[in-house]
C-alpha positions as CSV (number, residue, x, y, z in Angstrom):
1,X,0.0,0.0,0.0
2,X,1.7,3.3,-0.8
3,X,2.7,5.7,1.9
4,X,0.6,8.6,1.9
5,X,1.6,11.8,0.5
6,X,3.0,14.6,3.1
7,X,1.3,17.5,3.9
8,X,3.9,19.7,2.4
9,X,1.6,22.5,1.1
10,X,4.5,25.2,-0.1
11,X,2.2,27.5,1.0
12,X,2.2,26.1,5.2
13,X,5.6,25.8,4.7
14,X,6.0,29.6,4.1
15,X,4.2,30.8,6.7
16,X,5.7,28.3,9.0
17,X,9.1,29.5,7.6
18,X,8.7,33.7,8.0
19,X,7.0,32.9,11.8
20,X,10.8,31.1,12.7
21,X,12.4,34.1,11.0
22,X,10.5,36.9,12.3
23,X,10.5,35.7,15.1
24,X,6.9,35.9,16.1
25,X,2.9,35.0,14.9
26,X,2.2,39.0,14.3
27,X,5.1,40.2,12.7
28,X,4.7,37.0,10.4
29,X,1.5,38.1,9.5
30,X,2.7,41.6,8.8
31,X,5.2,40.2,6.5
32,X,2.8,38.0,4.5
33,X,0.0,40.4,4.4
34,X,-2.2,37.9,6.3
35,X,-4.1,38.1,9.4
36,X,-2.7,36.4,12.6
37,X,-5.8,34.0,12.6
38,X,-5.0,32.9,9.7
39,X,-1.4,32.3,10.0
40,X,-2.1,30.2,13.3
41,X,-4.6,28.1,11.3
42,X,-1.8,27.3,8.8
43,X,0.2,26.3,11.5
44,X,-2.4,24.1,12.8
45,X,-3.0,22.6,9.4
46,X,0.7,21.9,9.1
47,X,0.8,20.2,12.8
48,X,-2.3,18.1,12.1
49,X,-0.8,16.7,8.7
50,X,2.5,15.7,10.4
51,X,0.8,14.6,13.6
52,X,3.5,16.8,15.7
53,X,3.4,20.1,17.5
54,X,6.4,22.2,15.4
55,X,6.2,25.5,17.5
56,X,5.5,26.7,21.2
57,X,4.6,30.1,22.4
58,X,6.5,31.1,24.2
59,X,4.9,34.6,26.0
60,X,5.5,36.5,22.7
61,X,8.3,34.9,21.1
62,X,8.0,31.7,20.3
63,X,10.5,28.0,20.6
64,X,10.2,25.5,17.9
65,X,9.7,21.7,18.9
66,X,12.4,18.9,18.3
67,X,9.8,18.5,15.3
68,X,9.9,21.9,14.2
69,X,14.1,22.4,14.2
70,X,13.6,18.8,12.0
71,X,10.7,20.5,9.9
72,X,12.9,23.9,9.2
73,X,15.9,22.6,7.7
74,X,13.6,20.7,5.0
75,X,11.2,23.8,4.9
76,X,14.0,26.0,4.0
77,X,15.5,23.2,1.1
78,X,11.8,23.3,-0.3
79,X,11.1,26.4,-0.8
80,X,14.8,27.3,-1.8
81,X,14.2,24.5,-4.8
82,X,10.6,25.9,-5.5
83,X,12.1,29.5,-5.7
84,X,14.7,28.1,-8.1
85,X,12.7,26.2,-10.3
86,X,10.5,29.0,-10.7
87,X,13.4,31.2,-11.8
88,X,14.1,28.9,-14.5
89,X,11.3,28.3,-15.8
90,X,9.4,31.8,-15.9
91,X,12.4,34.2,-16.0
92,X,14.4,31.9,-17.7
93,X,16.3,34.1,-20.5
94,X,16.9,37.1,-17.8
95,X,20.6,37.4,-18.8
96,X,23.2,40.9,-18.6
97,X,26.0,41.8,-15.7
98,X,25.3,43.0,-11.9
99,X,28.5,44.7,-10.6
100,X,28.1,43.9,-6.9
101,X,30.5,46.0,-4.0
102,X,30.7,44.3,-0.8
103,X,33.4,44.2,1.5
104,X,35.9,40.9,1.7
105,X,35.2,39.4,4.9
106,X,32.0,39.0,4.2
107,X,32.1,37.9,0.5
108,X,34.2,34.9,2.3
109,X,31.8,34.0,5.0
110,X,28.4,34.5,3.8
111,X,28.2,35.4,0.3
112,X,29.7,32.4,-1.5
113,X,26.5,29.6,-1.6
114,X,24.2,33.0,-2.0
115,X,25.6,33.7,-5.6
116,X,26.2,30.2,-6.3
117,X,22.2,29.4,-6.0
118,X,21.3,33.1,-7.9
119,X,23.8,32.1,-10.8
120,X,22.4,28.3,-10.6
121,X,19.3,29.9,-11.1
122,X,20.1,32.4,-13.8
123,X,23.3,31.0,-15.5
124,X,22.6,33.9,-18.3
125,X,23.9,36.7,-15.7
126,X,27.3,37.3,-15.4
127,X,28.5,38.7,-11.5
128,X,31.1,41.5,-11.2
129,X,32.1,41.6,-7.9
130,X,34.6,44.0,-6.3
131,X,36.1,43.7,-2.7
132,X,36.7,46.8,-1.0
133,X,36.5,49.0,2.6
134,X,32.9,50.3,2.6
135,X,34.3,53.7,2.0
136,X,35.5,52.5,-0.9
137,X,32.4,50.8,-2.0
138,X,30.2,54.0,-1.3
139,X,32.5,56.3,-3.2
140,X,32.4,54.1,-6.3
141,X,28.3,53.2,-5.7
142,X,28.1,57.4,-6.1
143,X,29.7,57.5,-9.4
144,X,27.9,54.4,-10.9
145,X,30.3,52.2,-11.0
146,X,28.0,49.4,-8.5
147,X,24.5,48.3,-9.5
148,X,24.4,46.7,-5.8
149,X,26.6,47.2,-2.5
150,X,27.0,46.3,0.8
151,X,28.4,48.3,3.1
152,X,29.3,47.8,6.9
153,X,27.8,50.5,8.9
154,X,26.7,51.4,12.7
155,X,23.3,50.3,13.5
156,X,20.8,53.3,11.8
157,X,17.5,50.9,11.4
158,X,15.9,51.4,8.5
159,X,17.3,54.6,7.1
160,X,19.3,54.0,3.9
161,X,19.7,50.6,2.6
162,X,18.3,47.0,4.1
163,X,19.7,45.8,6.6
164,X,20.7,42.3,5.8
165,X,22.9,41.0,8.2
166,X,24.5,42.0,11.9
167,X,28.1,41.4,13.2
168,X,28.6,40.9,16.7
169,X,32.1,42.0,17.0
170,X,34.7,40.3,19.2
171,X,38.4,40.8,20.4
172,X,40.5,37.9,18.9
173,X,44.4,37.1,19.2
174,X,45.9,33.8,19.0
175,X,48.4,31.4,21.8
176,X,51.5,33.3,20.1
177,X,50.4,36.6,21.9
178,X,52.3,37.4,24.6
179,X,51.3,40.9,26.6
180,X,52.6,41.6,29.4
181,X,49.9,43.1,32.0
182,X,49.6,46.4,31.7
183,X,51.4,47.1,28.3
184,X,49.7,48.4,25.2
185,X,47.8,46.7,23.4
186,X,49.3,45.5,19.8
187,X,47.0,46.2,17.5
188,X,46.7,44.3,13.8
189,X,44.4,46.5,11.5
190,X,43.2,47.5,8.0
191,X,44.4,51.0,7.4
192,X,42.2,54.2,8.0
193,X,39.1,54.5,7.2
194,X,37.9,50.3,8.0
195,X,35.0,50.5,10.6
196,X,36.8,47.8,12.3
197,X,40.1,50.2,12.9
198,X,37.7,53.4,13.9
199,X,35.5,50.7,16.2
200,X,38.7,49.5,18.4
201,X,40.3,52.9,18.7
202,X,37.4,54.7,19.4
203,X,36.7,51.7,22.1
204,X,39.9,51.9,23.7
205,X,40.4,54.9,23.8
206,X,36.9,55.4,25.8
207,X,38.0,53.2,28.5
208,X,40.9,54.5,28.8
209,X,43.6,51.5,27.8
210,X,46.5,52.2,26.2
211,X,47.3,50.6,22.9
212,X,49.4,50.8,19.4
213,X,49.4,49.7,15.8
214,X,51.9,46.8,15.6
215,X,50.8,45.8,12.0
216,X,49.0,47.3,9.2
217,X,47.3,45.4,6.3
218,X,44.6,46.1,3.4
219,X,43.5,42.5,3.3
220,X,42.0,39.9,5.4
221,X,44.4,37.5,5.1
222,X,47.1,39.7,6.1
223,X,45.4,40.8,9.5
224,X,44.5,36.9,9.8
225,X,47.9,36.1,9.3
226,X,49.5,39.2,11.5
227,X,47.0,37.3,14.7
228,X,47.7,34.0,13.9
229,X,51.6,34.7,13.9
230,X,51.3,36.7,17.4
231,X,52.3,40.3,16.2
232,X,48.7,41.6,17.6
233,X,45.3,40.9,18.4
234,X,42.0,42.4,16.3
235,X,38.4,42.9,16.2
236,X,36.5,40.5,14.2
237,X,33.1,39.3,13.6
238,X,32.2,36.4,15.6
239,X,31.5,34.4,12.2
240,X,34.9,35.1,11.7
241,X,36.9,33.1,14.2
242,X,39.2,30.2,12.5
243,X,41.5,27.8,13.9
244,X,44.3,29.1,16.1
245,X,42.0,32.1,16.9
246,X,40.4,32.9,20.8
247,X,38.2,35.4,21.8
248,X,40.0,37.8,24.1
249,X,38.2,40.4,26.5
250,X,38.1,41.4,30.4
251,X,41.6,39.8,31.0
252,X,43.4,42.3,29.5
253,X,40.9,44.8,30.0
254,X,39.8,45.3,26.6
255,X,35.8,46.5,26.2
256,X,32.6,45.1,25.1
257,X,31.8,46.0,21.4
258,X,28.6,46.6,20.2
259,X,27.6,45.0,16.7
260,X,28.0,47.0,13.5
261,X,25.5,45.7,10.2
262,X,25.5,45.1,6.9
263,X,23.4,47.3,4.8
264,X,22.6,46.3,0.9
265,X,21.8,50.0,-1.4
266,X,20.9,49.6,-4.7
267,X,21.7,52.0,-7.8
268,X,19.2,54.8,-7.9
269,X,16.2,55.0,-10.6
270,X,15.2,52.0,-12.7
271,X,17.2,48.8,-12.8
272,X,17.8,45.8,-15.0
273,X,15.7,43.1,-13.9
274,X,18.7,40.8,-13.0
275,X,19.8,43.4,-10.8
276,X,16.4,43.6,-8.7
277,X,16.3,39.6,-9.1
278,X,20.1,39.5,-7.4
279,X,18.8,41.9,-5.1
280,X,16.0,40.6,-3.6
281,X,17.9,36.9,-3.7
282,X,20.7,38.1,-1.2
283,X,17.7,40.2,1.3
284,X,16.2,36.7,1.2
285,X,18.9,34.9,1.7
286,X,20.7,36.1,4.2
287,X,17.6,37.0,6.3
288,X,16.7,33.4,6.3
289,X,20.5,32.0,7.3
290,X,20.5,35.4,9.9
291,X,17.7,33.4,11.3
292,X,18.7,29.7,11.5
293,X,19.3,29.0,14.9
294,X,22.5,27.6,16.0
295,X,23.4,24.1,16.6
């Protein structure tokens, strides 16, 4: 006798999928344009089909089930497929070039598998991507020369941009540091004018503890490498720890820091559909892996 079918409505699924990521039954409903009634009862529908409670209230956030962290890991494959296939098969000749800014530590964490399923879905557009400080980025956005970028920034909400993604920031250094106590801290930075460099002067300075540059590099890999090899310690996002990397803090009385954000700004006036397509791919995205819970 064959199984029966499951009750994988893509519709259930997508509710069930922006309540997880916004984090709550109204703002869901905001998001979809739906009333909260009805978003419950799609829950409901979907927990009756599986025979398993997915999420818990939880006063007015909510806690998924064991079910439920089983549920969005296949939820999120779904609808990522369905989103593809749709793509392909109804925008399947959008073709042209996106020039896309965004600074290099975050084109290596995050942005990889994000381009890889847009161009996997549109293997007619061709991706121009430039790696640069945010400073950078902006001053080349201003004289056209980015259809997209995205640009580190201090928490502003939504004024300017979307917010796509936020660092929690973190002192790092490796086992080949040696400070003595009370010495200066050895800094390893990119040059003036990375948010990262204004963050931890501007932080230590503010407490009060004394510090100095010990190494100076444009790229990633060279900081990385500077920390790894003991010249210095850094500030980097929390994403961005690797192996011979800790996170280093009140022992040497270095300050909290508070997270900076990733804003995405698009080109001004009307844009090539593969532009808006890319655009609203990465918002989507990285909102959904912001909001995969750990573990």
């Amino acid at each position: 006798m064959p199984m029966p079918l499951p009750p994988f409505d893509l519709d259930l699924l997508r509710s069930f999928l922006t309540i997880v990521e916004a984090g709550s039954f109204t703002r869901a409903a905001e998001r979809l344009g739906r009333t909260q009634s009805t978003v419950s009862l799609q829950v409901k529908r979907l927990e009756d089909g599986i025979g398993a409670r997915l999420i818990e209230r939880e006063g007015r956030g909510i806690e998924l089930t064991p079910e439920g962290e089983i549920l969005l890991a296949y939820a999120r494959r779904l609808l990522g497929l369905a989103n593809e296939a749709c793509a392909r098969l109804m925008e399947p000749d959008v073709g042209g070039l996106v020039r896309l800014g965004t600074p290099e530590d975050f084109a290596t964490a995050h942005l990889p598998d994000v381009l890889w399923r847009f161009s996997r879905a549109h293997p007619q557009v061709a991706l121009e991507v430039k790696c640069d400080f945010t400073v950078n980025l902006l001053d080349g956005f201003a004289r056209g020369e980015h259809d997209l970028v995205l640009c580190k920034r201090e928490p502003q909400g939504p004024v300017g941009g979307t917010m796509v993604w936020r660092e929690p920031l973190v002192w790092v250094a490796s086992d080949r540091l040696l400070l003595a106590p009370g010495a200066p801290i050895p800094l390893v930075l990119a040059p003036s004018p990375d948010i990262y460099r204004k963050r931890a002067l501007g932080a230590l300075d503010a407490c009060g503890r004394p510090w100095r540059i010990a190494y100076t590099s444009p790229s990633l890999a060279g900081v990385q490498a500077a920390v790894r090899a003991g010249l210095g310690m850094t500030i980097l996002s929390k994403d961005m720890l690797s192996a011979g990397f800790h996170i280093v803090g009140e022992e040497h009385g270095l300050p909290d820091l508070a997270d900076t954000e990733i804003a995405l700004y698009r080109a001004p006036g009307t844009l090539p559909k593969a532009v808006e397509l890319l655009a609203e791919h990465i918002v989507r995205s990285l909102e959904s892996e912001r909001a995969e819970p750990a573990g």
